[in-house]
gemmi code that builds the backbone of each chain (N, CA, C; Angstrom):
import gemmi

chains = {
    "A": [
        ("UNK", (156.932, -70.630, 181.448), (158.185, -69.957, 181.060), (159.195, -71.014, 180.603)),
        ("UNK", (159.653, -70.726, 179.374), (160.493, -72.146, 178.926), (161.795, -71.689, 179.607)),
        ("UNK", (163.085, -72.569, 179.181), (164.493, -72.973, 180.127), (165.151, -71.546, 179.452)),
        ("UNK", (165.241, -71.267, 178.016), (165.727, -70.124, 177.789), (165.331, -69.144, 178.291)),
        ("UNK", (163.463, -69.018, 178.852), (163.749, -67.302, 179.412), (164.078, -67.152, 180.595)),
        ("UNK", (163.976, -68.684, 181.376), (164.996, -68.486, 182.682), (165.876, -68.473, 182.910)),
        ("UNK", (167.160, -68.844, 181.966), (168.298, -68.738, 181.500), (168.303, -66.877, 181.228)),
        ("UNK", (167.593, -66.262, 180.784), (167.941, -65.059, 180.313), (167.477, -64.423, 181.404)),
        ("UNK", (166.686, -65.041, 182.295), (166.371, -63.955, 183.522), (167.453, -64.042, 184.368)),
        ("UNK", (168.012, -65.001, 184.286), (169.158, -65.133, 185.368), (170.417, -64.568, 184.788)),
        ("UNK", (170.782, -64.279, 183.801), (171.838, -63.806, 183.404), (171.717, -62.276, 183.367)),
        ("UNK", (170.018, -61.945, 182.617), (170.326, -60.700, 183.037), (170.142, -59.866, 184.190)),
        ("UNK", (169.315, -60.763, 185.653), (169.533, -60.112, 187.246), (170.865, -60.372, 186.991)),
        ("UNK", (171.947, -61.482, 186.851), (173.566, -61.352, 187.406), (173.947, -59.812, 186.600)),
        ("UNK", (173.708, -59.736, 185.100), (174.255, -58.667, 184.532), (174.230, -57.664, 185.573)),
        ("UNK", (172.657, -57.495, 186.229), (172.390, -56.486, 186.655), (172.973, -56.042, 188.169)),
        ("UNK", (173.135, -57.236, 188.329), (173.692, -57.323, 189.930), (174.970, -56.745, 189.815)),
        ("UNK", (175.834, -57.485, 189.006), (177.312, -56.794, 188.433), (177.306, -55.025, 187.989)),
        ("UNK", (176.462, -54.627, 187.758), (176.446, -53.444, 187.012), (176.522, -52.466, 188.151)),
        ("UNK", (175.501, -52.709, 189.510), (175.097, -52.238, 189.958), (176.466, -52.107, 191.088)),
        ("UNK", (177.516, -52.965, 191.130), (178.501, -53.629, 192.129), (179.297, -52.090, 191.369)),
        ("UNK", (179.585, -52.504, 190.182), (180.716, -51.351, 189.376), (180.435, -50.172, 189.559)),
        ("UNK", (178.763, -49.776, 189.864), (178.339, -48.305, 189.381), (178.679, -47.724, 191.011)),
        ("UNK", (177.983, -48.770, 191.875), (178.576, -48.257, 193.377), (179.913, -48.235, 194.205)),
        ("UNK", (180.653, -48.876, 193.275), (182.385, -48.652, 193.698), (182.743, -47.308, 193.362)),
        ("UNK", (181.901, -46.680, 191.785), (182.568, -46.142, 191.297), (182.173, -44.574, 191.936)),
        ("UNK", (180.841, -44.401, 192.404), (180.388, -43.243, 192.987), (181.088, -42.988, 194.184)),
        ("UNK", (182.287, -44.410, 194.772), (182.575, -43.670, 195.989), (183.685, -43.209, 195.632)),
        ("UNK", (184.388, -41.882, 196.796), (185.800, -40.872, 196.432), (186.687, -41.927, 196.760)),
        ("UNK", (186.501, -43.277, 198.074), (187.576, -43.844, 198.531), (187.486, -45.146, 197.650)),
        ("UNK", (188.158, -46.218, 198.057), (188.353, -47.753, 197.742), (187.330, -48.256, 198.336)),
        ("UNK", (186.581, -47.522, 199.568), (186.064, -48.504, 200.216), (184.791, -49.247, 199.684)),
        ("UNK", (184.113, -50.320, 200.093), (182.502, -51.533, 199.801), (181.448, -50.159, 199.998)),
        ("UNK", (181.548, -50.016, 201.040), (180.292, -49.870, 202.276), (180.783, -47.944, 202.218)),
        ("UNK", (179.200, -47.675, 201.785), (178.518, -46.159, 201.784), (178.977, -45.761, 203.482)),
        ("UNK", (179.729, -44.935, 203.587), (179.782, -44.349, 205.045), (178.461, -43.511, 205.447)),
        ("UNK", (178.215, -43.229, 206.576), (176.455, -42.606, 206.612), (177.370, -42.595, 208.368)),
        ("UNK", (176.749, -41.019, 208.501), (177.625, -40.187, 209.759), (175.638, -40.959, 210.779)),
        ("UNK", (175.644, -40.595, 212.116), (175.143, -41.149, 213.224), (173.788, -40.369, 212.504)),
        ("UNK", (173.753, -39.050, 212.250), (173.035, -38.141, 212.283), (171.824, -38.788, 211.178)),
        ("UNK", (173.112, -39.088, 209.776), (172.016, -39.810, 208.528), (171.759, -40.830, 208.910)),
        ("UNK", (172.135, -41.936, 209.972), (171.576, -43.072, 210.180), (170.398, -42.454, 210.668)),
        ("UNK", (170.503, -41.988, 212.039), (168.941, -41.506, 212.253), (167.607, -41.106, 211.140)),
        ("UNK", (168.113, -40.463, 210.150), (167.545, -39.789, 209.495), (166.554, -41.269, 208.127)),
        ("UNK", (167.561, -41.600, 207.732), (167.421, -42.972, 206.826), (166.367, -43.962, 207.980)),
        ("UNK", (166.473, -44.092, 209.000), (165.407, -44.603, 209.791), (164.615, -44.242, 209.379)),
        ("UNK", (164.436, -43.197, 210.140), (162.955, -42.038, 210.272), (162.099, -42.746, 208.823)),
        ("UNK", (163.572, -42.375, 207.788), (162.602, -42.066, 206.346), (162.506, -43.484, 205.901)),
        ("UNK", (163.136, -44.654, 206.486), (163.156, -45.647, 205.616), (160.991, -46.231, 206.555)),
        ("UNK", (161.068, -45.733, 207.647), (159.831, -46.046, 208.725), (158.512, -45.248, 207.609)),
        ("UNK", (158.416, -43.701, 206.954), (157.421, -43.667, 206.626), (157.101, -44.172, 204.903)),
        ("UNK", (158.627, -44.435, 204.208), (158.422, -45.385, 203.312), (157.895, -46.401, 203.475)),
        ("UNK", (157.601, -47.460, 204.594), (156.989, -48.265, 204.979), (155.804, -48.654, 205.090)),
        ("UNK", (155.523, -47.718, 206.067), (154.125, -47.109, 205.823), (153.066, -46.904, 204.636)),
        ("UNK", (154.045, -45.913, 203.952), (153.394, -45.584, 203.159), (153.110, -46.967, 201.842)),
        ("UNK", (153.915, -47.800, 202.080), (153.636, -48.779, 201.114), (152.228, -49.697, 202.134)),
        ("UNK", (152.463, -49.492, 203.206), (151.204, -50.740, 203.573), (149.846, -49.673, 203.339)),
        ("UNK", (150.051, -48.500, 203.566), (148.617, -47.734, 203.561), (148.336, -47.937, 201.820)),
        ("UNK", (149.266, -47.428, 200.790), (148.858, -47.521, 199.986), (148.421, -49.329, 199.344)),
        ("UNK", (149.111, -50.148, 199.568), (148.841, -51.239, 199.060), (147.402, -51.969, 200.332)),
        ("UNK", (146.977, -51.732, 201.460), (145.423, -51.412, 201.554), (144.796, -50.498, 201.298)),
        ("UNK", (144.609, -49.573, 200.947), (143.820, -48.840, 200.221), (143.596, -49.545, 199.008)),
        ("UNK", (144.658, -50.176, 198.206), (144.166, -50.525, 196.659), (143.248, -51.721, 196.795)),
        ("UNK", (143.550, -52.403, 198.169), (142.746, -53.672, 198.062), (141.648, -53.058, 198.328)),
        ("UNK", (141.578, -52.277, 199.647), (140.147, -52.194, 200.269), (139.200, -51.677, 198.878)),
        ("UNK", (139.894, -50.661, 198.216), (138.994, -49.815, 196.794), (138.981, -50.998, 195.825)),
        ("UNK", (139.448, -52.092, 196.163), (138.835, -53.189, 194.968), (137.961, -54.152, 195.187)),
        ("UNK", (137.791, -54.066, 196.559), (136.158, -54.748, 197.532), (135.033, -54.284, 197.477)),
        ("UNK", (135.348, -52.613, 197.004), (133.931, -51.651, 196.763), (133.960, -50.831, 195.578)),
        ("UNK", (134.333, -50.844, 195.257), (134.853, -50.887, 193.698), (134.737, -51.497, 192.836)),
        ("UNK", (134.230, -51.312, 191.284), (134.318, -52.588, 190.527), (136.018, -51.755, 189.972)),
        ("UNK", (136.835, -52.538, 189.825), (137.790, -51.861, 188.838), (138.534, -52.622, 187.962)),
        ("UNK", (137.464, -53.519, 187.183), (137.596, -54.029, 185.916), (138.364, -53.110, 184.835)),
        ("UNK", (138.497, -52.185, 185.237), (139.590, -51.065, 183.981), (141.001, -51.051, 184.565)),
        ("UNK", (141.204, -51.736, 185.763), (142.831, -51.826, 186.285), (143.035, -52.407, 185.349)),
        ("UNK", (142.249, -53.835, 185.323), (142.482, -55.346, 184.167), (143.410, -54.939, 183.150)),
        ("UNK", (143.098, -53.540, 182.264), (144.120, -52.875, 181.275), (145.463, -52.716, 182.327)),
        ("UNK", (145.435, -51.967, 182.999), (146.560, -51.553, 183.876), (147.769, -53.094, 184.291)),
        ("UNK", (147.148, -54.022, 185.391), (147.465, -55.086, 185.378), (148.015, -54.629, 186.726)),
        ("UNK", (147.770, -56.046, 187.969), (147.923, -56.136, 189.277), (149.651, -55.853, 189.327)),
        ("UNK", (150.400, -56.409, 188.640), (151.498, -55.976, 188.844), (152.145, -55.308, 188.753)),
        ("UNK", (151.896, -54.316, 187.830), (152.305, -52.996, 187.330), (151.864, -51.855, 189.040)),
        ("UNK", (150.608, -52.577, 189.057), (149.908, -50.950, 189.888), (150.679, -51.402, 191.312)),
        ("UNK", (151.365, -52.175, 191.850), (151.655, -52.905, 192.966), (153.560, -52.682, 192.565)),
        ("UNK", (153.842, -52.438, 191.599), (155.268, -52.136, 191.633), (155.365, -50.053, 191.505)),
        ("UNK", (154.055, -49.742, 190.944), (153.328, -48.159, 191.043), (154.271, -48.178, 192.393)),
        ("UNK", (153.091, -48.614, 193.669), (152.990, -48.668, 194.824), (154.537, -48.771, 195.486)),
        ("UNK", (155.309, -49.976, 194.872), (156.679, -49.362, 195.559), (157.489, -48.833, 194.824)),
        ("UNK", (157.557, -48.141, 193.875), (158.255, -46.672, 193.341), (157.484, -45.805, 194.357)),
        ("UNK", (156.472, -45.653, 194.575), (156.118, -44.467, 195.355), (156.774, -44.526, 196.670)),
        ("UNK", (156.307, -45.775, 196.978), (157.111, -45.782, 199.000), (158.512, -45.131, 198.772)),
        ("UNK", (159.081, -46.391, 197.704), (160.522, -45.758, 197.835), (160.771, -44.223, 197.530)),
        ("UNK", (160.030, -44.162, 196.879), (160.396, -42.288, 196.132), (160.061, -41.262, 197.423)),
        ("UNK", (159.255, -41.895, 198.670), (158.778, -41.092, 199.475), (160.215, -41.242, 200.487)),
        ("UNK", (160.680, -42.614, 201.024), (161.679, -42.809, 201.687), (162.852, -41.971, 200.709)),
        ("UNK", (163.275, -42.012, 199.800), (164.446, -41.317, 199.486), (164.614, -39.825, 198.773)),
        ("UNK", (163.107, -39.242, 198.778), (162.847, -37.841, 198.930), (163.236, -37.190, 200.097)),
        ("UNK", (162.643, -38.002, 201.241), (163.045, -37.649, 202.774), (164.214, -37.791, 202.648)),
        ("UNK", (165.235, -38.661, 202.638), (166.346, -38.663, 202.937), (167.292, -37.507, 202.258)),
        ("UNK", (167.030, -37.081, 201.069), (167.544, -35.866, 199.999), (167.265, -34.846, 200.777)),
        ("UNK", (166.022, -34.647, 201.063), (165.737, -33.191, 201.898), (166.361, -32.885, 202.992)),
        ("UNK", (166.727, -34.113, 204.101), (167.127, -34.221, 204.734), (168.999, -34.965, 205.182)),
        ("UNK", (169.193, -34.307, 204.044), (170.798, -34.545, 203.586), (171.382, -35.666, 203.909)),
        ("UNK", (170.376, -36.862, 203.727), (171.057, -37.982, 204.610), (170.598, -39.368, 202.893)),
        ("UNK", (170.906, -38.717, 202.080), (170.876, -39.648, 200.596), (172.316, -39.702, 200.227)),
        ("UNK", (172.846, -38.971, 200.427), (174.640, -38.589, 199.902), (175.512, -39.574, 201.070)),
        ("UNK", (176.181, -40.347, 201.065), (176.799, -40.590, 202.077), (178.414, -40.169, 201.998)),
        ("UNK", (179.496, -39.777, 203.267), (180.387, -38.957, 203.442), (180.775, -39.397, 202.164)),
        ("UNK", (181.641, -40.890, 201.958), (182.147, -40.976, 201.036), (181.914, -41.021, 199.366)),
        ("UNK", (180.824, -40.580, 199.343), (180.065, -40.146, 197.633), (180.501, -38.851, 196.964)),
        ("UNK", (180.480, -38.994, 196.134), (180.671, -38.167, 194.888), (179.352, -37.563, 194.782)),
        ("UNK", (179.258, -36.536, 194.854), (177.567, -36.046, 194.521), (177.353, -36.267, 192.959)),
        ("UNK", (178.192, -35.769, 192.057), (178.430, -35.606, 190.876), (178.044, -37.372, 190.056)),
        ("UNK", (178.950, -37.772, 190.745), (178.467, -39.024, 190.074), (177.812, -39.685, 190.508)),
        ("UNK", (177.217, -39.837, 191.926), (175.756, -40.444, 192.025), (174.666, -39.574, 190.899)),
        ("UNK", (174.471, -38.379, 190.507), (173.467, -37.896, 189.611), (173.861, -38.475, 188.221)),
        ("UNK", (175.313, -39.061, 188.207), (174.993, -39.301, 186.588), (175.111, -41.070, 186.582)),
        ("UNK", (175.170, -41.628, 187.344), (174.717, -43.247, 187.741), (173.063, -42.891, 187.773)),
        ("UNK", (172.066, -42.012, 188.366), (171.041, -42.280, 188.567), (170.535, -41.771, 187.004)),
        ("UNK", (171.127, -40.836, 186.224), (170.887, -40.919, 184.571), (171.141, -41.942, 184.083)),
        ("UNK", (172.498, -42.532, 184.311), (173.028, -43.290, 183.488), (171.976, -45.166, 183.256)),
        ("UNK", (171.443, -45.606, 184.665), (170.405, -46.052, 184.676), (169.340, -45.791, 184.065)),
        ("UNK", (169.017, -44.434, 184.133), (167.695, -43.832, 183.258), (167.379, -44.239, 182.167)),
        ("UNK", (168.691, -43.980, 181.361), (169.008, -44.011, 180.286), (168.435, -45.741, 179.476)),
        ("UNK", (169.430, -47.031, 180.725), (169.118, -47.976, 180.957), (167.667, -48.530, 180.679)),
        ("UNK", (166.792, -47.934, 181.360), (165.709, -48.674, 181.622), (164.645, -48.404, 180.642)),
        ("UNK", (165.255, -46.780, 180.017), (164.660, -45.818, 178.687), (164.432, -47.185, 177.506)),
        ("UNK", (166.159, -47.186, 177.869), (166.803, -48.125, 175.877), (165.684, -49.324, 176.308)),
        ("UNK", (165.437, -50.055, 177.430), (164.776, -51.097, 177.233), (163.361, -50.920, 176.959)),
        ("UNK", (162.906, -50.149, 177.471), (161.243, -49.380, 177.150), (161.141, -49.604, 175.865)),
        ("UNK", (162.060, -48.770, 175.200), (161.725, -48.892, 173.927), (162.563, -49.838, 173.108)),
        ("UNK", (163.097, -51.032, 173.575), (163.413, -52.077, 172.798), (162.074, -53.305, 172.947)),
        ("UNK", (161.183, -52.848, 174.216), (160.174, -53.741, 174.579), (159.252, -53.110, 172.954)),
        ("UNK", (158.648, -51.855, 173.241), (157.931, -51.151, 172.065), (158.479, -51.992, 170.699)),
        ("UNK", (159.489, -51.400, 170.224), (159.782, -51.912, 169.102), (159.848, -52.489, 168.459)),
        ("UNK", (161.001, -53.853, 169.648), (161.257, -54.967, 169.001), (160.447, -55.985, 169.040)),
        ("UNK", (159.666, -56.010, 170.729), (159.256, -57.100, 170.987), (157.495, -57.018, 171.132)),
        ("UNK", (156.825, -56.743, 172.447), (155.465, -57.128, 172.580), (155.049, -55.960, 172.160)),
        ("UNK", (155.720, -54.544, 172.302), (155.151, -52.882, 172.012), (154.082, -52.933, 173.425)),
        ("UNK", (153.609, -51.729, 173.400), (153.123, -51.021, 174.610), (152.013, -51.694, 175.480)),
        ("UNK", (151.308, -52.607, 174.516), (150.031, -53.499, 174.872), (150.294, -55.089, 174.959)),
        ("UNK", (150.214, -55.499, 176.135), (150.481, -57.256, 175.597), (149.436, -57.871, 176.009)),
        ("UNK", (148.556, -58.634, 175.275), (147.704, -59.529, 176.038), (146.157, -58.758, 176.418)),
        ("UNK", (146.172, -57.112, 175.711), (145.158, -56.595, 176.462), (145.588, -55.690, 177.339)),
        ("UNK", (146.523, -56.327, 178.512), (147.610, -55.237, 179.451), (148.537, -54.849, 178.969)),
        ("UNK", (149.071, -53.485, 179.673), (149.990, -52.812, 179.700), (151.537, -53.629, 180.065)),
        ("UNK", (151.998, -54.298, 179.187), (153.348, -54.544, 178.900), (154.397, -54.165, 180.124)),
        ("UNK", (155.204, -55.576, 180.594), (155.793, -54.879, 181.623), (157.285, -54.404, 181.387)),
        ("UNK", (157.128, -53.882, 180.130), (158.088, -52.788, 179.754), (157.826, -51.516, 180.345)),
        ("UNK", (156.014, -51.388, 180.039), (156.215, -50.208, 180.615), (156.555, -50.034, 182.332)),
        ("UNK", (157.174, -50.941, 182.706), (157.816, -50.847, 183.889), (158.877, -49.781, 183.767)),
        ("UNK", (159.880, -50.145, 182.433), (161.026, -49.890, 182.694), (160.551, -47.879, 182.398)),
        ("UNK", (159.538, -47.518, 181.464), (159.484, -46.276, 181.374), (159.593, -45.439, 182.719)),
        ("UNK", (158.427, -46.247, 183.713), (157.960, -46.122, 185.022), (159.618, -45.381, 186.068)),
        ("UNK", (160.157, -46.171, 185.293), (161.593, -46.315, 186.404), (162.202, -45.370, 185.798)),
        ("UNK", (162.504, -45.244, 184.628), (163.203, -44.268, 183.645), (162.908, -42.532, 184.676)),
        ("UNK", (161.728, -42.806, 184.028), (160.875, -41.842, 184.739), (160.990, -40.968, 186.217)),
        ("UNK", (161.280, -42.293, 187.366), (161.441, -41.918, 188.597), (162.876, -41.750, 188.907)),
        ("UNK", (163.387, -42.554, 187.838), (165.454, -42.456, 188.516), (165.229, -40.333, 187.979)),
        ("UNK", (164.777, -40.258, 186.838), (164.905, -39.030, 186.265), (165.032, -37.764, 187.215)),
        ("UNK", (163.299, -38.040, 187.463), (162.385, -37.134, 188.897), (163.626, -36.893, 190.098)),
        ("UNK", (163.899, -38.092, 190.774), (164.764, -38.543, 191.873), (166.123, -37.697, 191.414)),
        ("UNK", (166.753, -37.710, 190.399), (167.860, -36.762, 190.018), (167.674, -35.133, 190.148)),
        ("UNK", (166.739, -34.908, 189.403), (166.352, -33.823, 189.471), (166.575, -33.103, 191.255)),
        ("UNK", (165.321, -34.086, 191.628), (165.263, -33.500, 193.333), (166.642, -33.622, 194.159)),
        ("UNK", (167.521, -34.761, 193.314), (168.777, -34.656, 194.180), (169.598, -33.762, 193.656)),
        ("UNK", (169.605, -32.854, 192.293), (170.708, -31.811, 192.171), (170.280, -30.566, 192.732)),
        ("UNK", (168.636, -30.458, 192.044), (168.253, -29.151, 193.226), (168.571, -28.815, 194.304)),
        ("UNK", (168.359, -29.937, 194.901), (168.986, -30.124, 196.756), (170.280, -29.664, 196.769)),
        ("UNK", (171.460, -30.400, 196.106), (172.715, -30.482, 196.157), (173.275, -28.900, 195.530)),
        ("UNK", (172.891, -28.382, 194.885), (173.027, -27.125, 194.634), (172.503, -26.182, 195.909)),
        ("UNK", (170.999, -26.340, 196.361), (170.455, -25.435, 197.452), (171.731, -25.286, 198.536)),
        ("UNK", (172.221, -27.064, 198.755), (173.114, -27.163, 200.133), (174.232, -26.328, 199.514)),
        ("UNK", (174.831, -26.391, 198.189), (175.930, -25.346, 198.333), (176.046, -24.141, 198.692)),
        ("UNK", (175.045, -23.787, 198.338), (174.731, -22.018, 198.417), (174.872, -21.820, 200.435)),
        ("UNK", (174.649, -22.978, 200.552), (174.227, -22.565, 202.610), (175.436, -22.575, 203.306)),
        ("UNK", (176.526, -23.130, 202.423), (177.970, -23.901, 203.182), (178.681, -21.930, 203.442)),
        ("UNK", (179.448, -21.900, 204.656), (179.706, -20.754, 205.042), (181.071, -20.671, 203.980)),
    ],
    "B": [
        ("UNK", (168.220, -25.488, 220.467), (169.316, -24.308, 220.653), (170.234, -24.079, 219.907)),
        ("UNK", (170.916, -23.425, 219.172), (171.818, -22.869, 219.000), (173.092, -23.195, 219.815)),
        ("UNK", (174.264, -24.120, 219.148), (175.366, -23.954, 219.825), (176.554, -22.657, 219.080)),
        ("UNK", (176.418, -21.463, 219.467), (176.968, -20.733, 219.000), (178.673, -20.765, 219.989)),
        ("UNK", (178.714, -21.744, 220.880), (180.255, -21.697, 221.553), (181.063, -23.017, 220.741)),
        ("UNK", (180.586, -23.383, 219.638), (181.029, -24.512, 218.998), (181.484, -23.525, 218.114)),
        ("UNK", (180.476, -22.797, 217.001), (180.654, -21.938, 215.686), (182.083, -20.531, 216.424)),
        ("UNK", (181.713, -20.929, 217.657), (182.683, -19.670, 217.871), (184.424, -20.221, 217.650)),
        ("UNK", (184.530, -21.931, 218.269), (186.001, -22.303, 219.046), (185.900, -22.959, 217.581)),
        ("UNK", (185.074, -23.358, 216.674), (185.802, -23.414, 215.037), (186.305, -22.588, 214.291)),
        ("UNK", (185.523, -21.461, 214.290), (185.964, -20.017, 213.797), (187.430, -19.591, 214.407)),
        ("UNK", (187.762, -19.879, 215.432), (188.599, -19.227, 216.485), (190.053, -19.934, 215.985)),
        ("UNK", (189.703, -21.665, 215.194), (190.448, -22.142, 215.189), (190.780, -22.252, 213.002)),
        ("UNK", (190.017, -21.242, 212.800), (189.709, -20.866, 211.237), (189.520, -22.216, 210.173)),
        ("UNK", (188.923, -22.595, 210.970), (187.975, -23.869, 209.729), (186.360, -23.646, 209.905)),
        ("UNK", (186.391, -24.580, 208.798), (185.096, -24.065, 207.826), (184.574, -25.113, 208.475)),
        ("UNK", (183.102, -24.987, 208.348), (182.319, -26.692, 208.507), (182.842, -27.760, 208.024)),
        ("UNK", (183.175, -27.918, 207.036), (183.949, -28.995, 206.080), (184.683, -29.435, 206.381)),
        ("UNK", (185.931, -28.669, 206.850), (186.703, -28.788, 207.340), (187.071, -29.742, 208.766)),
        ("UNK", (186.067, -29.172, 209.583), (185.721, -30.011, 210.958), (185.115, -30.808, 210.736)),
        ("UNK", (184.084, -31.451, 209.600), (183.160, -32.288, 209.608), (184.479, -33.619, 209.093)),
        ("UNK", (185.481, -33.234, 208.064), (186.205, -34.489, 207.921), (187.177, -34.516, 209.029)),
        ("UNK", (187.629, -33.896, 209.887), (188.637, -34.124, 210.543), (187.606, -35.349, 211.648)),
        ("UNK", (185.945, -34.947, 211.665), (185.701, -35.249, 212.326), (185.073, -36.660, 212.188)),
        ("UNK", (184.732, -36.592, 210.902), (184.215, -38.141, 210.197), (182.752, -37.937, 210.276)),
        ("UNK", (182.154, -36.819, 210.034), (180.599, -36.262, 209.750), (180.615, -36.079, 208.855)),
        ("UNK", (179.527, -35.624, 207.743), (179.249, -34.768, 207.242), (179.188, -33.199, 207.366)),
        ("UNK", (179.182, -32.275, 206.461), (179.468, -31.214, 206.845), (177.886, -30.483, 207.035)),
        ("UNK", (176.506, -31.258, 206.575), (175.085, -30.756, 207.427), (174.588, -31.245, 208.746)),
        ("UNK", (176.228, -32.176, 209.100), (175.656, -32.642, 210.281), (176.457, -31.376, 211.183)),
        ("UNK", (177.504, -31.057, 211.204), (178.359, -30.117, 211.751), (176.953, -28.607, 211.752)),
        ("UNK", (176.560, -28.416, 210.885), (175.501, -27.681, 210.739), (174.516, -27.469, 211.403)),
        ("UNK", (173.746, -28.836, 211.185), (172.476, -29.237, 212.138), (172.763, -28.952, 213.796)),
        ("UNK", (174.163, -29.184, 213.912), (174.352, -29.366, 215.538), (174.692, -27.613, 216.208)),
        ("UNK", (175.067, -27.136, 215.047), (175.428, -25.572, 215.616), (174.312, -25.005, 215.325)),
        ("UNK", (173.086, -25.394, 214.083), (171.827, -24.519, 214.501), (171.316, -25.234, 215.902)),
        ("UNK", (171.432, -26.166, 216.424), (170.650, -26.943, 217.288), (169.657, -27.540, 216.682)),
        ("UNK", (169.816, -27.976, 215.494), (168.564, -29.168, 215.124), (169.236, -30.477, 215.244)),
        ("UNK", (170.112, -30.751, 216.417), (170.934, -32.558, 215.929), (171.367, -32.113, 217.226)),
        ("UNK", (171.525, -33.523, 218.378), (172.015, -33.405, 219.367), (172.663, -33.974, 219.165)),
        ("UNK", (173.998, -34.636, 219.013), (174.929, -35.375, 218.741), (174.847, -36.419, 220.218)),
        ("UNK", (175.667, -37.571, 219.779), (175.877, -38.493, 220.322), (177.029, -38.285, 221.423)),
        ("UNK", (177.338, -38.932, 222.818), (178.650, -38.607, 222.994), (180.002, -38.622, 222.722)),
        ("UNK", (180.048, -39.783, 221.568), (181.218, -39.929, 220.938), (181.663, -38.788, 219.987)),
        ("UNK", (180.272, -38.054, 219.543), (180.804, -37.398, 218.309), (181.334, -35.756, 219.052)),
        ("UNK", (180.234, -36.002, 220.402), (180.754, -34.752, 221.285), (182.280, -34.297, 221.426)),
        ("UNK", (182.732, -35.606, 221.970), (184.145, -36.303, 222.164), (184.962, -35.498, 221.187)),
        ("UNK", (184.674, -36.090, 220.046), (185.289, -35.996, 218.865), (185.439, -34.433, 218.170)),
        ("UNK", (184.358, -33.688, 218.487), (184.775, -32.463, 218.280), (185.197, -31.976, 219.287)),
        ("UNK", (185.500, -32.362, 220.644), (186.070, -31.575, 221.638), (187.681, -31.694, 221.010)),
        ("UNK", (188.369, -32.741, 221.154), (189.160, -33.219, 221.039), (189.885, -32.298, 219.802)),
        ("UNK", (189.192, -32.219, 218.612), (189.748, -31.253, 217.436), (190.160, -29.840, 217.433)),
        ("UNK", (188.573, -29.993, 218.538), (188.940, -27.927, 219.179), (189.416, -27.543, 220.101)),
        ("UNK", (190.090, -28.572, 220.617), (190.828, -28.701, 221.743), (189.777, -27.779, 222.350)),
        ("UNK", (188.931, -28.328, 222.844), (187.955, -27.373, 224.375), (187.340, -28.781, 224.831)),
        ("UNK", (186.803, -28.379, 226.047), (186.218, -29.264, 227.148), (184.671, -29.257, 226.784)),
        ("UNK", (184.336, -30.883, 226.962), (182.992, -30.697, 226.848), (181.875, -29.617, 227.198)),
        ("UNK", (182.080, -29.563, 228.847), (181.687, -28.208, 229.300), (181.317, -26.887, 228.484)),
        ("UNK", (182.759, -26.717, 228.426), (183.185, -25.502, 227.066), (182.178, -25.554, 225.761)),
        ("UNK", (181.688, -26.531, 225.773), (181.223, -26.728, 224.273), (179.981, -27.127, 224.596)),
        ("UNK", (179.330, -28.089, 225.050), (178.394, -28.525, 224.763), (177.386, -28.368, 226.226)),
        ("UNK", (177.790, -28.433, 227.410), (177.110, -27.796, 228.671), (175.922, -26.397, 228.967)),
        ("UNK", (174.649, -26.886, 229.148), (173.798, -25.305, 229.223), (174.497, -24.948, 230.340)),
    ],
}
model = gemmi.Model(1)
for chain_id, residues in chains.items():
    chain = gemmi.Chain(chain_id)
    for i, (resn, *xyz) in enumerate(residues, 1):
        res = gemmi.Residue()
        res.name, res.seqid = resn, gemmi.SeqId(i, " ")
        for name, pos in zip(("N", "CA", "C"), xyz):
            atom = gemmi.Atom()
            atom.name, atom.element = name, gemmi.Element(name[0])
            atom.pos, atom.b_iso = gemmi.Position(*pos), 0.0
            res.add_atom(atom)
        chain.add_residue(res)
    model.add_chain(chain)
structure = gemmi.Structure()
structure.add_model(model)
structure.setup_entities()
């Protein structure tokens, strides 16, 4: 990796770090840093952050053990890192499904409204780069493997899903409020 | 269980879940969870809604 693309990796994690500082000030109703989360969602964010956990070690042995008895020379297209970042979109998507269902993703001081359009507005994000990878640069195939642009589709994809399940929810809970 | 002597001394005192959940610094599915009886609350938060509904622990939260 030459000095410029580490120069550009580092500027664009800071971009990203910064982005991410603005987008979470801005979802909260108060001034405050720090997501408030009542006793009840701490419990709950446990629970769910414990079978996200899980679920990443079961799934990431399973992929090894099925590649000891397995030939799966056709991942090779796929590529170890892609199917291993698969693996934690899923944990996480499992930990913060639980937490949505279990009304403990919203914290007191959030905006419901604009956490769903930060988790588009990212979408959107990771979309434009998908297809600036396609376009401009390596396109969908690099090297034989799957391009780790198509990461960013991957993510596009799950912030999308993850919205979805959080307005459904957030609508269901209105309908229940007395 | 069901705390229906909580849903009663909120009602009594005409607020909504919402209502009690910020006075109380919850959420308003936690105020929920605890009057269907799916959430046992902590004793502070016991406290804390006694204190709003002006009733005694007893009153409120005692089988």
């Amino acid at each position: 990796m030459s000095i410029s693309h580490v120069i550009g990796l580092i500027a664009g994690v800071a971009v990203g770090i910064l982005l991410v500082a603005v987008l979470l000030k801005w979802v909260r109703t108060d001034k405050g840093q720090k997501a408030q989360m009542d006793e009840r969602q701490e419990l709950i964010r446990g629970r769910g952050f414990k079978y996200g956990f899980f679920s990443f070690l079961i799934l990431t042995g399973l992929y090894t053990l099925i590649g000891t008895i397995v030939d799966l020379s056709f991942i090779v297209f796929i590529g170890n890192t892609l199917i291993l970042c698969v693996i934690i979109l899923i944990s996480a998507g499992i930990y913060i499904c639980y937490c949505i269902k279990n009304d403990a993703y919203l914290a007191i001081n959030e905006n419901p409204k604009r956490v769903s359009i930060m988790l588009l507005f990212v979408a959107a994000i990771n979309l434009a780069f998908f297809i600036f990878n396609v376009v401009f640069q390596h396109g969908i195939i690099e090297d034989g493997t799957l391009s780790m642009g198509f990461l960013n589709l991957l993510c596009a994809l799950f912030l999308i899903v993850l919205d979805i399940v959080f307005s459904v929810h957030q609508k269901h809970t209105a309908a229940e409020e007395d | 269980m069901k705390n229906l002597r909580l849903k009663s001394a909120r009602a009594a005192l005409d607020l909504s879940q919402q209502e009690l959940a910020d006075k109380v610094g919850v959420s308003r599915q936690t105020i929920s969870a605890i009057e269907k009886g799916d959430y046992n609350p902590t004793i502070n938060l016991c406290i804390a809604i006694c204190k709003t509904l002006e009733k005694t622990l007893d009153e409120l939260f005692w089988e």
